[in-house]
C-alpha positions, 0 to 999 in steps of 0.5 A, a space after each residue: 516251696 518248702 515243708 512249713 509253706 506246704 503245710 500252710 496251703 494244705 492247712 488252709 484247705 482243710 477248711 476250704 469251701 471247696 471240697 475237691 480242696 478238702 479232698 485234696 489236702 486229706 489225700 496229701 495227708 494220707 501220703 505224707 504224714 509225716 508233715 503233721 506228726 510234730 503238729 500238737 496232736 490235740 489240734 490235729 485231732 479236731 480236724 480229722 474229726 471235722 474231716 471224718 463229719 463233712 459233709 461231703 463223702 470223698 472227704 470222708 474217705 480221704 480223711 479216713 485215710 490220713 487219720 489211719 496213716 497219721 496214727 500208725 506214723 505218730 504210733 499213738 494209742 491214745 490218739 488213736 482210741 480218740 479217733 477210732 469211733 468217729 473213723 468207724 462212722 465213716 463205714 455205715 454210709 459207704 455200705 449203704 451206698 454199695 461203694 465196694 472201693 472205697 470199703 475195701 480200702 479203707 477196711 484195708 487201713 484199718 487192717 494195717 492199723 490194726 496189725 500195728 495198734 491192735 489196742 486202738 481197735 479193742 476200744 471199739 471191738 463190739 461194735 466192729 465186730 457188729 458192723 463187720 458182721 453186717 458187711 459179711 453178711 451183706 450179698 449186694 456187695 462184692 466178695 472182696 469187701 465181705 473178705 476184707 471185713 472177715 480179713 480184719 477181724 481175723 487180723 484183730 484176733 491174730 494180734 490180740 488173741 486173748 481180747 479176741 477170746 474174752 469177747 461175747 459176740 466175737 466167735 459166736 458172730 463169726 464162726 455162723 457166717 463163715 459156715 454160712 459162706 462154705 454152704 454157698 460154693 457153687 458146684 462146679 462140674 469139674 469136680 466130679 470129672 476127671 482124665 486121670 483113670 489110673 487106679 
């Protein structure tokens, strides 16, 4: 089979009535997607968008997924400010649903797409930062998912310091709940024993 044959079968399952077909398709997307980036990006924008809206949640993700890594590969910062907001409304779902995994990865996407297009995640900053904050401040999910949403906003501030700076509700929203976090350490009794009484 070759590269245009493949495109073809994964294109027609983009579309398919079966959603372990969708899946499927985003996933190979995700891996090489290097097989659409001389695609008409206008094009393949409207399916990512239709991925990103299915209905069924894997497909999401898996769309999720391959629009990250199709922007980074096509380094386009218009296609991705186009994309980003329906990418973040990929997120709300997965946090009601305490799907950790799924978060955790695709919070890691947008780390990596933020470090390589920090200005894609500047067009959507305030309302990252508010949905990040929830995830942070979220205890019924796990440890790696609060981290990571801090581990994006940090990776944000490091690339775009300035912007960072100049928004409202970055510090002033971050800095209470990492405080927060350092009042939760458990005390552990190891730390006020010791076997070394040498003065």
């Amino acid at each position: 089979m070759t590269w245009s044959e493949l495109l073809a079968v994964i294109h027609e399952s983009t579309t398919s009535p079966n959603s372990a077909h969708r899946e499927g398709a985003f996933e190979i997307l995700s891996l090489v997607p290097e097989l659409i980036s001389d695609q008409d990006p206008s094009y393949v924008k409207q399916v990512f968008i239709q991925a990103l809206q299915d209905s069924e949640i894997n497909v999401r993700v898996a769309g999720f997924e391959a629009a990250t890594t199709y922007i980074m590969e096509i380094n386009e910062t218009s296609v991705g400010t186009d994309l980003i907001p329906h990418l973040l409304n990929v997120l709300p779902p997965l946090m009601q649903e305490n799907r950790d995994e799924e978060l955790v990865d695709s919070i890691s996407s947008l780390i990596e797409l933020t470090d390589a297009l920090p200005k894609v995640i500047r067009s959507i900053l305030t309302e990252l930062v508010s949905f990040m904050a929830q995830l942070m401040k979220n205890e019924e999910l796990q440890n790696d998912t609060r981290q990571s949403a801090l581990e994006l906003l940090l990776t944000f501030a490091e690339t775009l310091p300035a912007s960072a700076r100049k928004n409202p509700q970055f510090a002033s929203t971050i800095i209470p709940i990492a405080l927060q976090w350092m009042t939760e350490l458990e005390d552990d009794s190891d730390w006020y024993t010791t076997d070394d009484v040498s003065i």
